[in-house]
N, C-alpha and C positions, 0 to 999 in steps of 0.2 A: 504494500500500500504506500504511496507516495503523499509527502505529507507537504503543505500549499508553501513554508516558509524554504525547506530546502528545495524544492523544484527553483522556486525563485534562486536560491543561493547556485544552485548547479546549473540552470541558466546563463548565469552571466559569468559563470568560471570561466573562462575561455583559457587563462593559465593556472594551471594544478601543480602545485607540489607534494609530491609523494615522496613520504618516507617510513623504507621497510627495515626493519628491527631483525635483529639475529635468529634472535629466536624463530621468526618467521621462516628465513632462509635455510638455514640450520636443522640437520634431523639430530635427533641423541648422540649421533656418533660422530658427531663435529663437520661431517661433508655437507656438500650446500645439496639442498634438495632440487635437482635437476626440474625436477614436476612443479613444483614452485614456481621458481623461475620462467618456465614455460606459461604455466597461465597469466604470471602477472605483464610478460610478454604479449600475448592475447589481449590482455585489456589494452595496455597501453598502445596498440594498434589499434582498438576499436576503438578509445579518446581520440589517437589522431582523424580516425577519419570522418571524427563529427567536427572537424574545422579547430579543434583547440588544440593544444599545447601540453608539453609534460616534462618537470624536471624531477628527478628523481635520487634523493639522498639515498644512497645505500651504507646501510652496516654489513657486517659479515665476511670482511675481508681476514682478522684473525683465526673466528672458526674456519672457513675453510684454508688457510693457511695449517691448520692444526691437523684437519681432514685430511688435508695433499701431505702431511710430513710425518701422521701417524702419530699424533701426539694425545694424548687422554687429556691434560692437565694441562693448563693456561699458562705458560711461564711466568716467572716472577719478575725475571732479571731484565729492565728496559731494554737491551739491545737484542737479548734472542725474542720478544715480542714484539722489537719494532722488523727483524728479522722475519718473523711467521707471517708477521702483516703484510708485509714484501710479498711472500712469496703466495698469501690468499690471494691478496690485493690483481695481481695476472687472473687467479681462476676466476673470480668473480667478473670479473670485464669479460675475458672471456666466453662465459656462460652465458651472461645477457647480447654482448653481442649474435652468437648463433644464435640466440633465440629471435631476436630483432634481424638479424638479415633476413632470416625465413617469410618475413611479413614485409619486406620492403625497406626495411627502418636500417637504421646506424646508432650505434652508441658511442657515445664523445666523454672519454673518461675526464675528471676536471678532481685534481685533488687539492686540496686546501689546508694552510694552517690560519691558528686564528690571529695571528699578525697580519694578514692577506689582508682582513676586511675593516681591520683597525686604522690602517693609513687609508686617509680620503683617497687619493690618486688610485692605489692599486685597487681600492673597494671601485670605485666607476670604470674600471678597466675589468674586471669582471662582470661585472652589470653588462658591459658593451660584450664582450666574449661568450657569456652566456643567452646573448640577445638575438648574437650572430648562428649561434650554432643553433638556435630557435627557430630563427627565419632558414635556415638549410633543412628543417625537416627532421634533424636530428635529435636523439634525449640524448641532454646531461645527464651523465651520472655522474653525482659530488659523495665526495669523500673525505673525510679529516685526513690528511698525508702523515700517517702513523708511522711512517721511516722516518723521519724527521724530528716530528712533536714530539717536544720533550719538555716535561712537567714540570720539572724544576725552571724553566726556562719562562713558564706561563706563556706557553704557545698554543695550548689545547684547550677548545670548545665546551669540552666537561663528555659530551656524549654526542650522540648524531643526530637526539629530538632538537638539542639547542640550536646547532647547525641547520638544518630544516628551516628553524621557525626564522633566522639571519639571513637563510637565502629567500625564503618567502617572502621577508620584509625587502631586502636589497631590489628582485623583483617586481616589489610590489603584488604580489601574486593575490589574488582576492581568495584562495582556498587551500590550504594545507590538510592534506591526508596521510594519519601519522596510522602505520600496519602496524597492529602489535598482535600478541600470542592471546589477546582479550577481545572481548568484544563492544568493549568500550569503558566507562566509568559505572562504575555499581555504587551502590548506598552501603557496601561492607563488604568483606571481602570474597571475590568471585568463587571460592568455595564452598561458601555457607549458603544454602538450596535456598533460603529465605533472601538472598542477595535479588536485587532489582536492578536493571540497568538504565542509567538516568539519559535517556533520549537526548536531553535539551538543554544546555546549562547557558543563562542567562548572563551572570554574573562572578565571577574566581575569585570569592576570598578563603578566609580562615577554614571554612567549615565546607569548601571544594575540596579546596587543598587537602586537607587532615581525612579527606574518605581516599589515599592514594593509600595499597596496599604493595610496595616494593617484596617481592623475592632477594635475595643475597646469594650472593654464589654464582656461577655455571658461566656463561659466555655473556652474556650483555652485559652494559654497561649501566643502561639508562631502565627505567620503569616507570611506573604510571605518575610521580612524583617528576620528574622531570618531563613528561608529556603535558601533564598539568602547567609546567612553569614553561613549556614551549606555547600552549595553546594562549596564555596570557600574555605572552610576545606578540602574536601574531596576530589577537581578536582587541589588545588597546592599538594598534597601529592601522586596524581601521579592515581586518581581512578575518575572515571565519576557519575555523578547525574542526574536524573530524577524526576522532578517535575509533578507529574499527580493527577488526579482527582483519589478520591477512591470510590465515588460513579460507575465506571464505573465497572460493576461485572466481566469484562474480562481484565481488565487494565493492571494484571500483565500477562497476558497470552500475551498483547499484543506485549507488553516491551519484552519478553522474546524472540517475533517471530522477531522483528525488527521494528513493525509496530510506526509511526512518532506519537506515543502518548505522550501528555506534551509537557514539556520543557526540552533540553538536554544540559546540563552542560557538557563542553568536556574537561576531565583532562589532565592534560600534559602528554606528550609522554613521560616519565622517570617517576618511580615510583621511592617514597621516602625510601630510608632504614629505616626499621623498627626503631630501635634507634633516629631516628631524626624523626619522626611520634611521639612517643611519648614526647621526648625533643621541639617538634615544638606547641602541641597542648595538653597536658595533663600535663606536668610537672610542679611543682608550680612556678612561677618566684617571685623573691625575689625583683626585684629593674629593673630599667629601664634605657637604657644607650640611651642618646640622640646625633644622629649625623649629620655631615654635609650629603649637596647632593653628594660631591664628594665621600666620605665613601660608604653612600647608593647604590649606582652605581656600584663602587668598589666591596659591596659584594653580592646585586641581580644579578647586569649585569655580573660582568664577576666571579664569586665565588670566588673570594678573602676572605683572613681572616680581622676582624678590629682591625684597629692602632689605639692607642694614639692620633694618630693626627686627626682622624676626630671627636673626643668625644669632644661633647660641653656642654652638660650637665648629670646631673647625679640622679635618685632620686631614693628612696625606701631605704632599708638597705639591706647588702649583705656581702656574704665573699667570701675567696677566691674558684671555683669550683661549688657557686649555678650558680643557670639556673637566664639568663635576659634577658628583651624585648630588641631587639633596635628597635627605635622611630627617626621619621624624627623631625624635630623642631617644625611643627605642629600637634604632638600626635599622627600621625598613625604609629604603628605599624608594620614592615614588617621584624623582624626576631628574634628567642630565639637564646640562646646558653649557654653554658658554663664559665663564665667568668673567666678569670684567675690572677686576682690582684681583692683585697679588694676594700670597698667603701672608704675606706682613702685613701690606695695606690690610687684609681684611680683618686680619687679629685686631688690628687699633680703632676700627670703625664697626666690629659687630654691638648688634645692640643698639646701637645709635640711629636716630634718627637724619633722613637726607640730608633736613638744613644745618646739622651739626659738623658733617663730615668736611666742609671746606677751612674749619679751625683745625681740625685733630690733623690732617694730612698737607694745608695748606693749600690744597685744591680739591675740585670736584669734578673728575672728567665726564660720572655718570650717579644719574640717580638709581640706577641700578645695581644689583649685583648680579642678578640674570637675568637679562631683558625676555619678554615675553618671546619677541619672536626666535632669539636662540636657544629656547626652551623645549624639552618634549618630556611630558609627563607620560611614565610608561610604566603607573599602577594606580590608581584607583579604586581598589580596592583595600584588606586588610590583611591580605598573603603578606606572607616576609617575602623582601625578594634578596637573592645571595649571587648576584652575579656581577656585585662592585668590589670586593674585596682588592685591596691594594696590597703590593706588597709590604710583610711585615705592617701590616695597618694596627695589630692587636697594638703594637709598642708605638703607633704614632701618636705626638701630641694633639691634646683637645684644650682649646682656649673657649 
């Protein structure tokens, strides 16, 4: 049965981003499931030939790396796992490619670290790259570049839900379809027979968030918890998400008809300008400006720029024009920008009111500290969000 708000949403997808999960790929025994593969090949040929679009984030390069080298057990050691990722990393293109030539199609491998999308220049030169290989007919398949990424370095995305919901925004993509080993978001955990699966979700805070039931162990990275914090990327920046089962060999066909498959992330009605899409969720943030509730309000509720006056604390290091988180007093997160005064300057002027600050510093360049328009608010709700953490931030100072 096809239900009247996603018809409309599958509509006007004309570009999908799809992203399938390991476990999906994956049988017990760490090789990629060829039959898999093949049907989601099928759909994605029957998207193209409804006139749309398909980019397609794949996990699964480790297990089948494990699969190709006969390994039971997930290495520990970074170089034999960026090693195994290597060597899945070929099977998996591989495999999607045969299955995509068989229908006419090409696969265009594109591997990524998360320094790529952090610098403005290379983030628009992917944008163009993946815009290009769209207009030739061909699916991107992206990928974290796990030879490479290296953790201590703070080069890695965290998982490939987050990655997803980065190239979705970069795109602009009006719909993100994230395949997992579930069939969407349940009211408690998909084991318990009394569990319901929740069709519709309106709104991601506390009490979305806290119904995610993570597994520990085995081959994936990410779970229903990081799906949750992708789908809240992608539905404040103004595009919808879909949480489904990717064992289901018609799933995308059915998402594409309207049919009430998964769980449906419902994005705001205003999409985000591109510029603040990337300043909101890709751009590096240098420091963290901490403020009152009245500020907060001030610039989720009604779009306001923030003052002086509601900054109460301050950490990371910064100058004047990098990107910064603002932060309620209890850590969450809910908007980047631009800053316009130093982290000295702002140490000596938080608190203070506009008219004050041309005594304390001697000048006034701005009445600002994050003008509205270099701003993107990218939570409103009351989810924690954990994706500013700076380095050694535990030990930065707070004025």
């Amino acid at each position: 049965m096809t239900d009247p708000l996603r018809t409309e949403i599958a509509a006007a997808a004309r570009l999908i981003v799809v992203k399938v999960g390991t476990r999906v790929l994956t049988g017990p025994d760490g090789l990629l499931d060829t039959a898999r593969i093949e049907s989601l090949g099928r759909q994605f040929d029957g998207i193209l030939a409804q006139g749309r679009q398909v980019v397609l984030v794949s996990s699964g390069a480790v297990g089948a790396g494990m699969g190709r080298m006969g390994l039971t057990k997930r290495p520990q050691e970074l170089a034999h796992l960026q090693a195994v990722a290597a060597i899945g990393q070929s099977c998996l293109i591989e495999a999607y490619e045969r299955v995509l030539r068989a229908q006419g199609r090409h696969a265009a491998q594109v591997l990524l670290v998360a320094d790529d999308l952090k610098d403005r220049a290379r983030y628009l030169n992917i944008r163009n790259t993946l815009r290009a290989l769209l207009d030739y007919g061909a699916i991107p398949i992206i990928n974290e570049n796990d030879t490479v990424s290296v953790e201590e370095l703070k080069t890695s995305f965290g998982d490939n839900d987050r990655l997803a919901a980065l190239v979705a925004t970069l795109l602009g993509a009006p719909l993100l379809v994230l395949l997992s080993d579930v069939e969407g978001l349940f009211d408690r955990h998909p084991s318990d027979p009394a569990a319901t699966r929740l069709a519709t979700v309106t709104r991601i805070d506390a009490a979305v968030a806290g119904l995610a039931c993570d597994r520990l162990g085995g081959l994936s990275k990410g779970g229903m918890a990081s799906k949750i914090a992708a789908a809240e990327i992608v539905t404040e920046a103004g595009g919808h998400c879909v949480i489904a089962s990717g064992r289901d060999d018609q799933i995308l066909d059915r998402i594409c008809r309207g049919e009430s498959a998964g769980t449906l992330f419902v994005g705001r009605e205003t999409a985000m300008p591109a510029w603040k899409r990337w300043l909101g969720w890709s751009a590096d943030a240098r420091g963290r400006v901490i403020v009152d509730a009245g500020a907060r309000e001030a610039v989720v509720g009604r779009g306001r720029s923030l003052l002086a006056a509601g900054v109460t604390g301050i950490e990371g290091s910064f100058a004047t024009g990098d990107v910064v988180s603002l932060a309620t007093v209890d850590g969450r997160v809910f908007a980047r920008g631009l800053v316009n005064y130093s982290l000295d300057e702002l140490r000596r002027i938080a608190g203070m009111k506009t008219e004050q600050i041309a005594a304390v510093l001697g000048y006034c360049p701005y009445e600002e500290v994050v003008h509205r328009d270099n701003l993107a608010v990218i939570s409103r709700g009351d989810a924690a969000q954990n994706g500013d953490n700076l380095p050694g931030e535990s030990d930065a100072p707070t004025t």
